[in-house]
N, C-alpha and C positions, 0 to 999 in steps of 0.2 A: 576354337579359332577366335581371334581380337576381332572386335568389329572395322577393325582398318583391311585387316587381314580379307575378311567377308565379303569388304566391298572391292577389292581390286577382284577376288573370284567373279563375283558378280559382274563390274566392269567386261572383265574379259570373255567371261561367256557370252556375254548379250553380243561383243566384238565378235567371237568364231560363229554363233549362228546364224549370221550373214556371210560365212565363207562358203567355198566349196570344201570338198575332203580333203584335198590335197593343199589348199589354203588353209586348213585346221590345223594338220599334221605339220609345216609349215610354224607356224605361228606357235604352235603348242612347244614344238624343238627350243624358241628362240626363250620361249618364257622358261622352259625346265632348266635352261640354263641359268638362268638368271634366279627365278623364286621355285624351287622343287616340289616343294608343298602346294601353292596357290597351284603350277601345271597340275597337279597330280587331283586336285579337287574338279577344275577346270574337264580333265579330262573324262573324271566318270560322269559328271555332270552331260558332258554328250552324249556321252555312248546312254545312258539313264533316258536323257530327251530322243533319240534315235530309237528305241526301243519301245516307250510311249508313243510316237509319233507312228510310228507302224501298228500300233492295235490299236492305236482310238482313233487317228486325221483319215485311216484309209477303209472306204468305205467297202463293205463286207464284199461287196462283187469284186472288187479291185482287188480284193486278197484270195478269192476263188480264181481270179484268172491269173493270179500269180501262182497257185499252186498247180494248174494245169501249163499254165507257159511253159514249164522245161520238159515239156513232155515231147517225145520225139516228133518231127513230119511225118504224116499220112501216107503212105503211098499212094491211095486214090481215094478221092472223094469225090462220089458217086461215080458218075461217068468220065469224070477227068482226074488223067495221071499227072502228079504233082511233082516238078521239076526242081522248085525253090522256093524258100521264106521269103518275101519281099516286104515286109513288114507286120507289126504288132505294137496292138492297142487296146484300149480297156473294152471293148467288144468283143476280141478275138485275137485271130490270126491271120492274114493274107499271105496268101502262098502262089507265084506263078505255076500255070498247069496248062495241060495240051488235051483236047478229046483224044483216044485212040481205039474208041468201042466200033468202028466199022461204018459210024454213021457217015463222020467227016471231020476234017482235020481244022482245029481254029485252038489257037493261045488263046487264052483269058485268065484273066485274075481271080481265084478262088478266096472268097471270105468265109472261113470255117467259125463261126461264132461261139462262142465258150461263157458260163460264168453264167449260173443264175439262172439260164432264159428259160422258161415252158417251151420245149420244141415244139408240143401238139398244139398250143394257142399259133406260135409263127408261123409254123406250117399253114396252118388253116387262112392267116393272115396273108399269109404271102401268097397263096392262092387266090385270095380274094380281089386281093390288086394288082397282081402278075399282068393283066392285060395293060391297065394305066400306065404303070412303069414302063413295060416293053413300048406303047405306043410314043418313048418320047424319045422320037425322030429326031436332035436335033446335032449341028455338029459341033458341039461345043459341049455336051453332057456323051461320059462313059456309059453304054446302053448296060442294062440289065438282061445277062442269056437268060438265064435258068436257076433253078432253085430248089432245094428239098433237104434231107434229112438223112444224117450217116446212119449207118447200123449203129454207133452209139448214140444214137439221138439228139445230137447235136446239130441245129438249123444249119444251112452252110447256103450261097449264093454266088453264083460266077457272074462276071463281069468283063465287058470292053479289057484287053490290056494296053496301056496306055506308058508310052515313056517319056517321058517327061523332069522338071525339076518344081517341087511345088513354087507357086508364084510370085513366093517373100525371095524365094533362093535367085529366080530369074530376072528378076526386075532390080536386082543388087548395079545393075548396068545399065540403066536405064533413066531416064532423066523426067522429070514431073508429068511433063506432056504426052509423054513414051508410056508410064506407068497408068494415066489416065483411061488413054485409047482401049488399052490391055483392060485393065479395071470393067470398062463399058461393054465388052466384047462380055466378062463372065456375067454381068448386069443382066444380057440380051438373052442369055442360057436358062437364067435365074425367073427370071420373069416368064420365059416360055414353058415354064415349068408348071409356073402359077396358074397360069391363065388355062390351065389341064392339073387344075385341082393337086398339086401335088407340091409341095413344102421338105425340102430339103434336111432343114433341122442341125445339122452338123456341118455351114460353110467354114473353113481352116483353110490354111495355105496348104496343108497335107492334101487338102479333099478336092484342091484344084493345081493339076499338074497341065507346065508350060511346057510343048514339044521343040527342041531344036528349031525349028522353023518359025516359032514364036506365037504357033493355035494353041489356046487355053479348053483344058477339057475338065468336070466336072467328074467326080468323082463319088459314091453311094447315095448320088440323088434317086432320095426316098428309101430308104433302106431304113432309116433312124423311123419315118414311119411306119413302115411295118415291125419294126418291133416295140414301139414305145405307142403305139398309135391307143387312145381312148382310157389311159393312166391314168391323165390328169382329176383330181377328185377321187381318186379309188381308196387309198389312205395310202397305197402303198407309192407314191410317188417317187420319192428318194430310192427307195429299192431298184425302183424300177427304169425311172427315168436318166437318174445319175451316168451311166454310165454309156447313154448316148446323144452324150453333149460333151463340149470339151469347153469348161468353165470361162477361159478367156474369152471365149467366142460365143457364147449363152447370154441371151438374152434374160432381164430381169426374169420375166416370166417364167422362162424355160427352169429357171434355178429356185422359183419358187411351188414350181408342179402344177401351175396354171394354164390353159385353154392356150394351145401355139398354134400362132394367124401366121399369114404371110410378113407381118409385122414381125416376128422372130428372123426370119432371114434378113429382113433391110436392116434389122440391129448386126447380127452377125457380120455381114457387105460391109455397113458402118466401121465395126474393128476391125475388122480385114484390109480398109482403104486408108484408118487410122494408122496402120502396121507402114502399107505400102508408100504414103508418104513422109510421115516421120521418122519412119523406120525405128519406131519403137514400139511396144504395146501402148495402148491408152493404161494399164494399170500390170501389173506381177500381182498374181495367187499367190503366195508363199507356199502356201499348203495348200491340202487338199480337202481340212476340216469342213463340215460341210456351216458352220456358221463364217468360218472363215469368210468360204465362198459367194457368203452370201450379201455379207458386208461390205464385199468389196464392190461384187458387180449390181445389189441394189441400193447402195447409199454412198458407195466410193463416186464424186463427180472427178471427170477426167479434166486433165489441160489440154488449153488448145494445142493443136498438132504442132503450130511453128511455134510453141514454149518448148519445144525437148529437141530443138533441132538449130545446129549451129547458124551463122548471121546470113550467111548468102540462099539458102535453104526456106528461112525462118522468111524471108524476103517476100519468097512467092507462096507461101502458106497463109500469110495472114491476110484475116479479110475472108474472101465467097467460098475460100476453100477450107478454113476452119469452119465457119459456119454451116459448111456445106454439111461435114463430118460429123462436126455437133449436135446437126439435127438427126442422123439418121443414129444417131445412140443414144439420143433421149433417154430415159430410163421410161418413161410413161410410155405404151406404142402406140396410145392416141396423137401425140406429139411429133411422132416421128414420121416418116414420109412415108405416107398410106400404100406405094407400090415402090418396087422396083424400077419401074419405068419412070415416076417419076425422082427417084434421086438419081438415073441415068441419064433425064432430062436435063437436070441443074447441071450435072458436069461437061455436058451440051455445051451449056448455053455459056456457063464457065468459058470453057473451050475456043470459044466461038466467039468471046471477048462482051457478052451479051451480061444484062443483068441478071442474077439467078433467081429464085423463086421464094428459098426459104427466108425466113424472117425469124424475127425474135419473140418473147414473149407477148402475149395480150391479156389484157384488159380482163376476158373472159378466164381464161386459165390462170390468171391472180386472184379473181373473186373465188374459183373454186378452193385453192389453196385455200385460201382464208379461211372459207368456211369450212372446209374438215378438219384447220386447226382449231376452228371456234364452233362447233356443232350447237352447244347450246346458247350459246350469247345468237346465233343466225336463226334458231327454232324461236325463242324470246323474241327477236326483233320480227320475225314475219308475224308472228299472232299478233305483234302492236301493228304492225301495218296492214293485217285482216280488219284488226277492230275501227281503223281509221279511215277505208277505203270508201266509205258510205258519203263523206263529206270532204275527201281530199282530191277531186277530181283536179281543182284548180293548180293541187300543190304537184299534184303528181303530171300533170303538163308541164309544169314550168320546172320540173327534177326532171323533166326529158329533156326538155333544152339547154340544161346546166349540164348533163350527162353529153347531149352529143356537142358541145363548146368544149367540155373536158376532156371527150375520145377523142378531138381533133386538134386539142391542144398537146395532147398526149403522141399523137401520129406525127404532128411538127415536131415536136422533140425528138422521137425516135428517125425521122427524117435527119433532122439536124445533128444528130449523132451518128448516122452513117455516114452520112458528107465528112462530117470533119473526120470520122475513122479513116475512111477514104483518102483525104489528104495527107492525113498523116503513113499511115502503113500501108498503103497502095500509091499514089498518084507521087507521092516524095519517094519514097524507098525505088521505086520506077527507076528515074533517072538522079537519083543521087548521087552515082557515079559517072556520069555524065560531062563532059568539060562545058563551060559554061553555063553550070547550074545553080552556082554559089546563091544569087540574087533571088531568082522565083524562086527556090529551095525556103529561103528564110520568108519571103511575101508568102508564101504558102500555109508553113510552120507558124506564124503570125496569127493569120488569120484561123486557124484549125485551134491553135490555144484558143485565141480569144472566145472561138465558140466551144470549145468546152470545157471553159472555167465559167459560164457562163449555166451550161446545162449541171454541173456537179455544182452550183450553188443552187441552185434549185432541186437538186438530190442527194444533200450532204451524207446519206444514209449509203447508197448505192456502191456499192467495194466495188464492182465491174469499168463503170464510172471512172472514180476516182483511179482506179490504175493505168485508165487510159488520157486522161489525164497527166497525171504522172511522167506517163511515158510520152505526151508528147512535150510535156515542160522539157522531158531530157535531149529530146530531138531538138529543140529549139534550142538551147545551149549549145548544143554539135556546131547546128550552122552559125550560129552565133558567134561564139571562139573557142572554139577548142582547137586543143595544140595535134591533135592527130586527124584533124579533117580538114576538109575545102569550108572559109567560114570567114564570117564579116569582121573581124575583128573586134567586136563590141564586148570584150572582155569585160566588165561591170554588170552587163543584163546578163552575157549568159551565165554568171557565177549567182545572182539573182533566180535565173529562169531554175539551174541546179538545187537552191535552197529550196524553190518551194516545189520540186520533185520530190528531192529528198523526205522534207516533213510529210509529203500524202503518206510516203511508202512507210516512213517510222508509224504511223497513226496505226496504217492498214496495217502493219506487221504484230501491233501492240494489242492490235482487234483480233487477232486470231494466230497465238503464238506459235501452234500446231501449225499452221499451213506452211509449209516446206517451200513455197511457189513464192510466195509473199515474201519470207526470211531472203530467199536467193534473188530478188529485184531489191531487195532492201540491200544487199549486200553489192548491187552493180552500183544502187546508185552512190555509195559510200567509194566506191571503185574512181567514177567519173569525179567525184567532189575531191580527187587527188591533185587531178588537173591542174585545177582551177584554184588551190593556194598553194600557198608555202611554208617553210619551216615546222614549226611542232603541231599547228593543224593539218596539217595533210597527212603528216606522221599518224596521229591519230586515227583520220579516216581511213586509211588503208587499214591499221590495226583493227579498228571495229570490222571492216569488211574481212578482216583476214578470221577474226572469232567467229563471225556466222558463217563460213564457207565451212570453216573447219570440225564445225558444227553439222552442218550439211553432210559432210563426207563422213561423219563418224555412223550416222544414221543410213546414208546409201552409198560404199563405198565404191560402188560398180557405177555410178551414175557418173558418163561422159560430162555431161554439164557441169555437173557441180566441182568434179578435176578441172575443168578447164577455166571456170570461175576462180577455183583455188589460185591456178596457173595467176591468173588477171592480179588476183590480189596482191599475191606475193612480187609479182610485178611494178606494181604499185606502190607496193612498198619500200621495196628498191629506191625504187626515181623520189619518191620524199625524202628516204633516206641521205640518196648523193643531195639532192638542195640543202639538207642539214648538215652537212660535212661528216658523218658518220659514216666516212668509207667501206670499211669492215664489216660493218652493220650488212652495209647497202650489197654487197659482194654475194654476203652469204642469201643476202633474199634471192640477190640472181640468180645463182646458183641452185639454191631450189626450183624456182621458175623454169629456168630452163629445161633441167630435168623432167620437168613436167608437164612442159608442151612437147619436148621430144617423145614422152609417154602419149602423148594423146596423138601426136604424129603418126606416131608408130600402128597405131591402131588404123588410122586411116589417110594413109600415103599419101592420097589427092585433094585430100582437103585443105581449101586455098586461105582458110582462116587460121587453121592449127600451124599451117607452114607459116603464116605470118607473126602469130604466136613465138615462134619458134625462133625465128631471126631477127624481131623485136629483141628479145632476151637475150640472145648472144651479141646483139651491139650494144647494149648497156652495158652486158658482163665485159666486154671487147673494152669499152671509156676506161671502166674501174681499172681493170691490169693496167692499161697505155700510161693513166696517173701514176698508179704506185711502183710505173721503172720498168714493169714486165712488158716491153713491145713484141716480143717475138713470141709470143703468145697472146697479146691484143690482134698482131698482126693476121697470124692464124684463123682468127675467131672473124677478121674482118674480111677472111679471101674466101670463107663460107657465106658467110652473111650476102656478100655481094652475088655469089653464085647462085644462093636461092633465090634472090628477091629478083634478079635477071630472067629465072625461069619463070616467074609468075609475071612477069611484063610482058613476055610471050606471050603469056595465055591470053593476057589482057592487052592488048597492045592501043586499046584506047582507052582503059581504065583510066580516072586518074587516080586513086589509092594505091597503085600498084607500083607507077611509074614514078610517084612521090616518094612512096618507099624506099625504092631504086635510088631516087638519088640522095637521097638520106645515109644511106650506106655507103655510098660512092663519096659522100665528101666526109664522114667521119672514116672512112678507108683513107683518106688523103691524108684528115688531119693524124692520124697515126703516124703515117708514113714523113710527113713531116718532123713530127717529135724523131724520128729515128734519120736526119739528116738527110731523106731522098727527097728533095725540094722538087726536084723533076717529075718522081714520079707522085707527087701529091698534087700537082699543079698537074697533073695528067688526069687524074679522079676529078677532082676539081671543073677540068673542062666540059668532061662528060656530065656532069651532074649540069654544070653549068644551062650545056643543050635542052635535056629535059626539062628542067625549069623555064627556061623560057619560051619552052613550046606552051606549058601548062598556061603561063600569064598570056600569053598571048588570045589563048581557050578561053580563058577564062579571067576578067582584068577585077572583077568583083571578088575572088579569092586572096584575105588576108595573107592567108596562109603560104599558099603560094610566091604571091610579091614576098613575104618576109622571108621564105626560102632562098628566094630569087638575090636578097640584098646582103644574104649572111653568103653563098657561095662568091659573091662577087666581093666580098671584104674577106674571106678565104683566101680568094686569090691574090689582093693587094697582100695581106700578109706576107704567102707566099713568095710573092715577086719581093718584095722587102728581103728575105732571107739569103733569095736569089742574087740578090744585090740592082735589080732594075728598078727603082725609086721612081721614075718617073710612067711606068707602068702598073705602079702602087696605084701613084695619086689617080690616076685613071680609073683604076676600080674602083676606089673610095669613092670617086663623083657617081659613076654610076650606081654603085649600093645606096648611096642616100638618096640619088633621085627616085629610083625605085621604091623606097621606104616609102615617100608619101607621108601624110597626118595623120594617116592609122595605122598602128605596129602594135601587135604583141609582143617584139621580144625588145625589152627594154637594155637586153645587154648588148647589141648588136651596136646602136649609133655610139658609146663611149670606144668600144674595138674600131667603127670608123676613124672615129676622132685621134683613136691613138695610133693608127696604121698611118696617118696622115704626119702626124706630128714627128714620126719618126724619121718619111718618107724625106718631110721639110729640110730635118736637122741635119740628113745625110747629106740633101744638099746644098746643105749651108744657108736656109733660109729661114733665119733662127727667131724672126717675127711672130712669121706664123707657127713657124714649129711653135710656141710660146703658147698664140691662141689657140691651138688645135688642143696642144696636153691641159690646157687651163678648160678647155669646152668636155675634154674629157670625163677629166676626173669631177667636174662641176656636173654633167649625169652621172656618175656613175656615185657616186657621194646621194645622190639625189633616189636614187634605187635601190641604195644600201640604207637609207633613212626609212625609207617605206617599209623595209622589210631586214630588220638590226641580224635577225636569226638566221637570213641567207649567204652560207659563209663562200658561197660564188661569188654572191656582191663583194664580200670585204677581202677576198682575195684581188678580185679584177682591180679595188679601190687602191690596196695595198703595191699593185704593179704601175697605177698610172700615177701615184704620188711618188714612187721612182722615178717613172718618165719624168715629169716634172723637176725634178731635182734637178736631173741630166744635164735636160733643156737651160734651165736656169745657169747652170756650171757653163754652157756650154756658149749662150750670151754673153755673160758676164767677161769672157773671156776674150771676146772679139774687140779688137781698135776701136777708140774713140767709145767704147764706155765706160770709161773710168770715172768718172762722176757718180753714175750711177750701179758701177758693179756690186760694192761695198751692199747696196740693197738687196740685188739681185741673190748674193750668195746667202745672204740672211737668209730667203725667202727659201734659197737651195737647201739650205742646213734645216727650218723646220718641216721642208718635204721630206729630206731625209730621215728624218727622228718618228713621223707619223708612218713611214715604209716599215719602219723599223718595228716598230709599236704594235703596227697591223699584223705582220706576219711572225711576229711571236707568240703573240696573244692567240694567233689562228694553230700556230705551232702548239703551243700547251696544251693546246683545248683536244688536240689531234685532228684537228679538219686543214692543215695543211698536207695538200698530196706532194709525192717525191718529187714530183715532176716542176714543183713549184717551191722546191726548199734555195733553190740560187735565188730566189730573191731574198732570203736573209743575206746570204753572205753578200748579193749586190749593192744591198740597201746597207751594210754597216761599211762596205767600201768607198760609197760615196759619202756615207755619212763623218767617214772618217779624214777624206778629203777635203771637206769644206772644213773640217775642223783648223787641221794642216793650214790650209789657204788661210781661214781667219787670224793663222798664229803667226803666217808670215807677213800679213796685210800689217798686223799689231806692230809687228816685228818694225817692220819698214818705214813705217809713219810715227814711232819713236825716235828710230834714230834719225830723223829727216828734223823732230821737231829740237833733238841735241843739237845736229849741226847748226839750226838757227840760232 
């Protein structure tokens, strides 16, 4: 085999053993038709891995209870008649069963244990603490009936039966708050467990089932100790211990065969509440190898909960409730929350809107670090500091007072970094959709930077730091100016506040290429930095964001986030694309996008961020058709788009993101309807849009964003009315879209479209002055927009229509009584408007960044150009023969 040949096998294997089976089998199809060979290599290649993977990843009890699993049901075991299998796991088997020995009638859950175990040590075990178990009274733990040993000697234990759905499956309908209360209920079970010496060992969402009614009950509390109970240190650990613990939920200890405290279940609770509010694991086993497992759950660190959880989600996770989570999975269980009760306490106080308890690193637990990275250089310096203590009393008072100056300079910083986290991802994120937010939003963001660029120059070393940092440089551009939020218009800082986001996360990302977390914040903020320019740089930045997303998903192709980042890029990409005039380009990004929030939709039907994902994408795809002539399929795309974004104003009915949305779609629904001659019904979208906008300014009069909404519907509608033929209900909208504009605007192309809706309004009715100044103020912005940025072929389109207008105007001057003096100028000035119409809109032509929808201005601009020609020939014409007759 070539080695080109070798590495596409390779390639593709590493691609299938991240599928499922049916995604192998799948994907294997698509390549055997393609390369037959590389499938055919591809293919033993798994089945070889699947083979290996079974005798060496799975540990020797897992493959005894695989060889006793297909063995038939019991009919009794011992005193109870066994009705049904109700589940199986590396222990055993659980079978529902009824007594019918004469004693008395009661269902319970028989667990018939298999694989490995000395019945004669459990037995004797399970007698020994058959009272402890039984005494635990509580109503939230499944009680333990009875216990013994079949005629084949296989331990077995009946139990409570309990119906229920474990507590990841019931709380899928449940909301942060809702999930908590639930959470503290199995907390109160957990801990009354403790406090009666008895340690669970195996908490899973299997091992606590939620009843219809919505009571959580505990399921083989203590069962894992009596058969694992005094292992630890025996040699036989892994033998033994392995297979009652279920790896995700194993605490470091537990996976490394060490002394299990009550500190193993607060780690366990910890992923269990990691689960229930990100709804994802902190980490995937892949396998079951046992170094695998140990990599992952003693040296894999997790992300915070609201890093794998989409924006409205991520909202109310960051901050006391990450912290909360992160402490109680410490990998150290000195570290982690010494009881039950108290990480029940914190979600208390949480709760209760109260400060919580846990904190961050100290002082003490960094010198330790240190020193068992450095054992000898810390033995060295204590015998220099044994041999010096005789005559250092003075120095070692005065290294106390430098020490506690330093612990309390140390506590102010960590002070002053909670605060500003606080403002930034709690106290802003709070009411950031709020109507009149805009202002405190940015005085907030302000102040939370400045303290900590502040603290991350004082810890240029600290990655934690620095990304929050970062991330609030990005926040501060939001409210700053960016085009899809409520924000100051300060278009210059926030493209400023963006660069130097962007350079923490390149550094941070350069510092540790491996980190998946890092690349994928590296790749939003290349997302946002699209924004914020134009032409072949923005082009760029999406492309870079678009190689690490794509990068991301090659490595976790099931990860929701990194799809819906993909989604973001390709997105992104698009909207550089249309400011570059590469239509086609820009279409087909849509067109992936879209595809690609409806995939993430699809997955999860109520989520209010992927549905907006969703209808973003189709009003972009929607512009692109309307340009290139297809309205009856723009049109289509815009009687959805308005439909979704109406139902999510529902939901939010004082949002403002939602309702902004809304009318974003309502007036590019217009402007469609327009292109396709319903002047009626685009002035109909128009009004509605019109409404919401000016409820928003009114909320909110500090929202750039808004007013600039507010003054592009109201020059919408002078248009409109212009088409309509009502000019004097033009110039009406036009006064009020520029009063509304005000000194600060982000959209530079809005006042040349007043200016020329104006000029038009003028000339229709015959007030060819101003029509004059209005197309001269026109094209003198919009000339002015297109200099700043040569590569914006929006600009030199819009330039290219209003050196038309101008022509017109000039023809249409020049034409009126009593200028005959000065028309001969006029048309001059008509004819080198026309030649630059000309000039612009071919050259945009060649290039391909002229859309269909704008090809009549060639042929307008060589009609009038051809007219002034005409007029000049017959001006010639007439003032010859004038100077014959003389």
């Amino acid at each position: 085999m070539s080695q080109a040949s070798w590495q596409q096998v390779r390639s593709e294997l590493l691609a299938a053993l991240e599928l499922t089976a049916q995604e192998q089998r799948e994907r294997l199809a698509v390549l055997r038709a393609a390369t037959p060979a590389v499938a055919g290599e591809v293919e033993a290649l798994l089945a070889a891995a699947k083979e290996s993977a079974d005798f060496l990843e799975a540990p020797a009890w897992e493959r005894a209870s695989a060889d006793t699993g297909s063995e038939a049901a019991p009919e009794r075991v011992g005193p109870w008649r066994i009705e049904a299998e109700i589940g199986r796991g590396g222990m055993g088997t659980v079978y529902r069963a009824v007594r019918d020995d004469d004693q008395y009638q009661k269902q319970v859950a028989v667990k018939l244990v298999r694989g490995g175990m000395d019945a004669g040590f459990v037995l004797q075990r399970f007698k020994a603490e058959r009272q402890i178990l039984a005494n635990l009274e509580h109503p939230n733990i499944a009680r333990l009936v009875d216990g013994g040993v079949t005629e084949e000697g296989w331990p077995y234990f009946s139990m409570e039966y309990v119906l229920g759905q474990p507590i990841d499956k019931y709380c899928t309908t449940l909301g942060v708050r809702e999930r908590l209360e639930l959470f503290r209920t199995v907390c109160a079970a957990v801990q009354y467990a403790h406090q009666r010496l008895v340690i669970h060992r195996d908490l899973k969402p299997s091992n606590i089932l939620v009843s219809a009614d919505g009571v959580p009950k505990l399921l083989d509390f203590g069962i894992a100790k009596l058969l694992g109970a005094d292992v630890a240190g025996s040699g036989e650990a892994t033998a033994t211990v392995w297979p009652l613990m279920t790896p995700e939920y194993a605490s470091p200890e537990q996976v490394k065969g060490e002394a299990v405290t009550t500190a193993s279940d607060v780690y366990s609770l910890g992923m269990l509440l990691y689960l229930l509010l990100a709804r994802k694991r902190a980490y995937e086993i892949k396998t079951r190898a046992p170094e695998e497992v140990a990599r992952v759950v003693c040296q894999q660190q997790p992300e915070k909960p609201s890093a794998l959880t989409d924006r409205p989600l991520s909202r109310q996770l960051r901050g006391d409730l990450d912290t909360i989570v992160l402490k109680a999975i410490r990998k150290e269980p000195a570290r982690r929350y010494q009881t039950v009760g108290e990480l029940s306490e914190d979600l208390r106080r949480y709760l209760a809107g109260l400060p919580v308890l846990a904190r961050g690193d100290t002082v003490a637990y960094r010198a330790g670090k240190f020193g068992r990275r450095h054992k000898a250089a810390v033995v060295v310096a204590g015998l220099l500091v044994a041999s010096l203590l005789g005559g250092a009393g003075v120095a070692v008072r005065q290294a106390r007072i430098v020490e506690r100056y330093h612990l309390r300079a140390e506590k102010r910083s960590r002070d002053a970094q909670r605060l500003a986290n606080s403002l930034v991802f709690e106290l802003h994120d709070a009411f950031a959709d709020l109507p009149g937010a805009t202002q405190p939003r940015a005085l907030l963001l302000k102040r939370a930077s400045e303290m900590l660029d502040t603290l991350a120059a004082d810890a240029p070393e600290d990655p934690v730091l620095a990304e929050e940092v970062a991330a609030a440089y990005h926040k501060l551009a939001d409210v700053l100016g960016s085009q899809a939020e409520a924000n100051l218009g300060e278009r210059e800082a926030a493209l400023s506040a963006r660069r130097k986001g962007l350079a923490i996360r390149e550094r941070l990302a350069a510092d540790a290429p491996g980190d998946l977390s890092r690349q994928g914040r590296l790749a939003e903020s290349h997302i946002t930095m699209v924004g914020a320019l134009q032409g072949l740089e923005a082009v760029e930045q999406a492309r870079r964001a678009l190689l690490i997303t794509e990068r991301l998903l090659a490595l976790e192709p099931s990860s929701a986030a990194d799809q819906r980042l993909w989604a973001r890029a390709l997105y992104a990409e698009g909207s550089a694309l249309v400011a570059s005039g590469d239509l086609p380009a820009a279409k087909a990004s849509f067109e992936k996008a879209t595809a690609a929030f409806e995939a993430l939709l699809a997955a999860a039907p109520k989520d209010a961020s992927r549905l907006r994902g969703v209808s973003m994408a189709h009003k972009r795809l929607a512009a692109i058709l309307a340009k290139q002539g297809e309205l009856p399929a723009a049109l289509a795309h815009y009687r959805k788009v308005v439909a979704w974004d109406e139902a999510r104003a529902a939901e939010s009915p004082t949002g403002v993101e939602a309702r902004y949305d809304l009318s974003v779609s309502l007036v590019d629904y217009g402007w469609a309807l327009a292109r396709s001659a319903d002047q009626a019904g685009a002035i109909e979208q128009y009004q509605r849009a019109l409404g919401i906008r000016e409820t928003l300014v009114r909320a909110d009069g500090g929202n750039v964003r808004a007013r600039d909404g507010l003054a592009s519907v109201l020059a919408r509608l002078g248009h409109a009315s212009i088409a309509a033929g009502r000019h004097r209900d033009a110039l009406a909208y036009c006064q009020r879209a520029e009063e509304t504009l005000g000194a600060q605007t982000q959209n530079r192309d809005l006042l040349p479209s007043i200016y020329q809706a104006r000029s038009e309004s003028y000339a229709a009715l015959r007030r060819w002055d101003l029509a004059l100044s209005s197309a001269r103020t026109a094209l003198q912005l919009g000339s002015a927009s297109l200099a700043s940025e040569p590569t914006n072929t929006s600009f030199g389109i819009r330039v290219a229509w209003e050196q038309l207008l101008l022509g017109r105007v000039l023809l249409g001057l020049a034409s009126q009584p009593g200028r005959a003096s000065g028309a001969a100028a006029l048309r001059q000035e008509a004819l080198a408007a026309y030649r630059e119409a000309v000039r612009l809109a071919t050259d945009l032509q060649a290039a391909g960044a002229l859309p269909v929808d704008d090809l009549p201005l060639i042929d307008q601009a060589r009609a009038g150009l051809a007219r002034c020609e005409r007029l000049q020939r017959s001006t010639a014409h007439t003032a010859g023969a004038a100077v014959r007759r003389r």
